[in-house]
N, C-alpha and C positions, 0 to 999 in steps of 0.2 A: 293839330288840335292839342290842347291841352292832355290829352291824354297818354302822350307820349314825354310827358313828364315824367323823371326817374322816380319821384315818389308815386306818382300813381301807378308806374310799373312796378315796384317792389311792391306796393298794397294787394294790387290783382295776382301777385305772383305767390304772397303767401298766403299758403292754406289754401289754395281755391280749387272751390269743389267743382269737379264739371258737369255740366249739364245735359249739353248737346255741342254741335259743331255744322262748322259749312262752308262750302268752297269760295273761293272770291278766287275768278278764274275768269280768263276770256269768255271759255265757253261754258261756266256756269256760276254764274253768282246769284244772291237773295235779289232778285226784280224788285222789290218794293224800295230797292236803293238808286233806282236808278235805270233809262231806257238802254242803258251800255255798257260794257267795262269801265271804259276811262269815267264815265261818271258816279258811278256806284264807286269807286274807290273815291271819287273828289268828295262825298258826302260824307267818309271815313275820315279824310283829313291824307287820306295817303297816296304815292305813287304810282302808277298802272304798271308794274311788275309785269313780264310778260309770263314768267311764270306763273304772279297771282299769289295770293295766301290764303289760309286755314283762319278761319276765327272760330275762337273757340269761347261760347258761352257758358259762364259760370258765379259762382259767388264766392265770396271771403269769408273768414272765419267769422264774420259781423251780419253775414246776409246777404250783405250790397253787391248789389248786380255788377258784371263786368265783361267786358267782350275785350279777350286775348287775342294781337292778331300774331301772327307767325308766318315766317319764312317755311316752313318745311311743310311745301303741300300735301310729301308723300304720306308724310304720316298721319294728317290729317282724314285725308284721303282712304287710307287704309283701315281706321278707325269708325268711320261712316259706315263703307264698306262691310263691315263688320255688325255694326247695330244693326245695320239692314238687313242681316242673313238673321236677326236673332242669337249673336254672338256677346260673349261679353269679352270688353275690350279697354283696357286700361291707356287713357290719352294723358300724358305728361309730358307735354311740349320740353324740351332743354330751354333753361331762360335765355340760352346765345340763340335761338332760333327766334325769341321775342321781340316784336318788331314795337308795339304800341302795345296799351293795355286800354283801351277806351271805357270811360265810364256808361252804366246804362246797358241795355238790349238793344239793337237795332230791329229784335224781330221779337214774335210772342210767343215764349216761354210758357209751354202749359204745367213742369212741376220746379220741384226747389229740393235743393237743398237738405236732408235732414240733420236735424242734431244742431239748428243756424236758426238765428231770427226768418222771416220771411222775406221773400225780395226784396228789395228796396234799393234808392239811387244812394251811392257811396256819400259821404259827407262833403260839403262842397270846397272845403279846405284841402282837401286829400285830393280831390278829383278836378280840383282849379281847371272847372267848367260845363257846359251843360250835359247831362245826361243823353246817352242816344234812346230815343223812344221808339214802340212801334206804332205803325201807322193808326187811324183811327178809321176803326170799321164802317164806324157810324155815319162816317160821311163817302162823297163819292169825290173822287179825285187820281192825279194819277199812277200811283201808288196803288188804288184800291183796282185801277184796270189793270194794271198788271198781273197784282194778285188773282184777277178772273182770268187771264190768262193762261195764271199758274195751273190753276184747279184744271181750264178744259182740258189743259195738255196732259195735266195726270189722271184725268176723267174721260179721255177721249170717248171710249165706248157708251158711255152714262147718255153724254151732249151727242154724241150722231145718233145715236136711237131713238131722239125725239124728231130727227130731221127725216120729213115727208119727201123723199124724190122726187115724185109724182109731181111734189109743187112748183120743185126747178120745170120740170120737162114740161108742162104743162102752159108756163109763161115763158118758153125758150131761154131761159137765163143766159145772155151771154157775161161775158167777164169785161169786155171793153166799155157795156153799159153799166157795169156799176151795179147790175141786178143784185139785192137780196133773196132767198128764204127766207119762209116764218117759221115758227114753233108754235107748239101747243101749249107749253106751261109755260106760268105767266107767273108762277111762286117765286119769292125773291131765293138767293143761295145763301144760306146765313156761311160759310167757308168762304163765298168771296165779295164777305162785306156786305149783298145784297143784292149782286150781280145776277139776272134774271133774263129769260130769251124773249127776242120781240115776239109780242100781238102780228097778228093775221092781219096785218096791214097792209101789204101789197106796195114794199118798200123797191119797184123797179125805176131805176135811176137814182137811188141814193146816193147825194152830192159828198158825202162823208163818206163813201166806200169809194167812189171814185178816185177822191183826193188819196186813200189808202192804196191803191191799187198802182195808183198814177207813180206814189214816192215812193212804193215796192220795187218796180217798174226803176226806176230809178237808181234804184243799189245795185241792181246788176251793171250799170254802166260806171259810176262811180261811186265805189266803196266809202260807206260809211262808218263812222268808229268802231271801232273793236267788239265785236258784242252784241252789235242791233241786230247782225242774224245770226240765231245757233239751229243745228242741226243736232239731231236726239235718236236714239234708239225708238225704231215701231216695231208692230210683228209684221212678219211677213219678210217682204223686199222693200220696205215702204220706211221711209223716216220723217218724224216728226219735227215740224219746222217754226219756227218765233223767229218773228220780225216784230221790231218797236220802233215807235219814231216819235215825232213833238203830238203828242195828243194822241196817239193809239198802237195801239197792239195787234198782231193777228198771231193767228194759231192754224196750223194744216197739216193733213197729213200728202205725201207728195202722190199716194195715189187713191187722193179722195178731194173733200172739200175743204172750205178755209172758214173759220171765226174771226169776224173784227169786232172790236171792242174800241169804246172812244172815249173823249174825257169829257164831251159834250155831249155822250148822251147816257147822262147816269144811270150805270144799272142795265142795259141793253145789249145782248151778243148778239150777234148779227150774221148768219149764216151766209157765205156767198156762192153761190151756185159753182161748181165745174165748168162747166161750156167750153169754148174752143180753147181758151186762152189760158187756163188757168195750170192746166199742165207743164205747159214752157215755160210761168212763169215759176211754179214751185223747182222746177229742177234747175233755171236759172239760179235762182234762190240758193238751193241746197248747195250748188257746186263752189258760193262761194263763203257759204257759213259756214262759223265756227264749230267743229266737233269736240263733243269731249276725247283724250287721248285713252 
């Protein structure tokens, strides 16, 4: 990309204020970039490092937005780390660790800057090329299923509290058939774009869960790109598992049920019942997803 131009590296490099930061890692990078590692870097313009890099969101002394990326995950890494605990934490990449300086946010930035104009995309002389934007909420696509993704997985307890057992056990939900759960609320989630859980529809044999289940079903025997499945920290003994593929996402935790999410059906998570099957296949799953280190 254009943004590993030396003038737009020296632009981004001076003066910029930071904002936030995030890993672009096998096992964890911003989803709304992409179903994988290797693609969420091909969207950046960059190489699938197996290490992975830190970008690092901020502005210039003008305002204009810019996403640093960097070799040194630790630091990055460590710096996160730190805002999480409620820490404060001074990130100043070495420019020999600066890999690109990409014009734009790839993701939405909720403050700025003080003492600077407000956000804005750098000048396009400077930045010789298009700005990285973030996705649009507004609509549904698959960007915005991941992003629903995102939310169950850091919402887990919010989304199974809405899920009725009673309703698997009651239509024997197996997993080979493809069976759904329903939900109660039927409110769109303004956090992910308007992602919202099915109506009381009585979705047994859904031909879209199936096909999700069928290419799940599938990664265990041969491994797909770097990325389509991670494994997460749950409580308990139990960890939290994403899997992504060409039109959908799921979400599970390994000793409970699983949410699909698809790009054909705007707006819908899709609860799949436990039954026989679904055990063997999350720990298929997990044994050969990516962890974070």
């Amino acid at each position: 990309m254009a943004g590993t131009d030396e003038d737009a590296v020296a632009a981004a490099d001076d003066a910029l204020y930071v904002l936030t930061a995030v890993l672009l890692t096998p096992a964890k990078f911003p989803s709304v970039l992409g179903d994988d590692y290797p693609e969420a870097c091909a969207t950046l313009g960059l190489a699938p490092l197996a290490d992975g890099y830190g970008l690092v969101l901020g502005q210039d002394g003008e305002g204009a937005r810019w996403t640093v990326v960097v070799d040194d995950v630790s630091l990055v890494a460590v710096a996160i780390a730190s805002w999480d605990c409620g820490m404060e934490h001074d990130l100043s990449p070495d420019e020999r660790t600066v890999v690109a300086a990409l014009p734009g946010w790839p993701l939405a930035v909720a403050v700025a800057a003080p003492g600077v104009p407000a956000p804005h995309d750098p000048d396009p002389d400077v930045a010789e090329g298009p700005s990285l934007t973030p996705p649009d909420t507004t609509v549904w696509g698959s960007a915005q299923r991941r992003l629903g993704a995102d939310e169950i997985a850091l919402q887990w307890a919010v989304w199974r509290e809405q899920i009725d057992d009673a309703a698997f056990q009651n239509r024997g939900d197996d997993l080979g058939d493809g069976n759904s759960g329903t939900a109660d609320d039927d409110e769109p989630s303004e956090s992910t774009g308007g992602a919202r859980e099915a109506g009381k529809d009585g979705r047994a044999g859904h031909g879209g869960i199936r096909r999700v289940l069928a290419e799940a079903r599938a990664y265990v025997d041969a491994p797909p790109p770097l990325g389509r499945v991670r494994s997460s920290f749950a409580p308990g003994d139990a960890r939290t598992l994403r899997a992504d593929g060409p039109g959908w996402s799921l979400v599970a935790r390994t000793d409970d049920i699983a949410f699909v999410l698809l790009d054909d059906e705007p707006g819908e998570v899709l609860p799949v019942g436990r039954g026989p099957e679904l055990p063997g296949l999350l720990e298929a799953l997990d044994k050969m997803a990516v962890r974070p280190l």
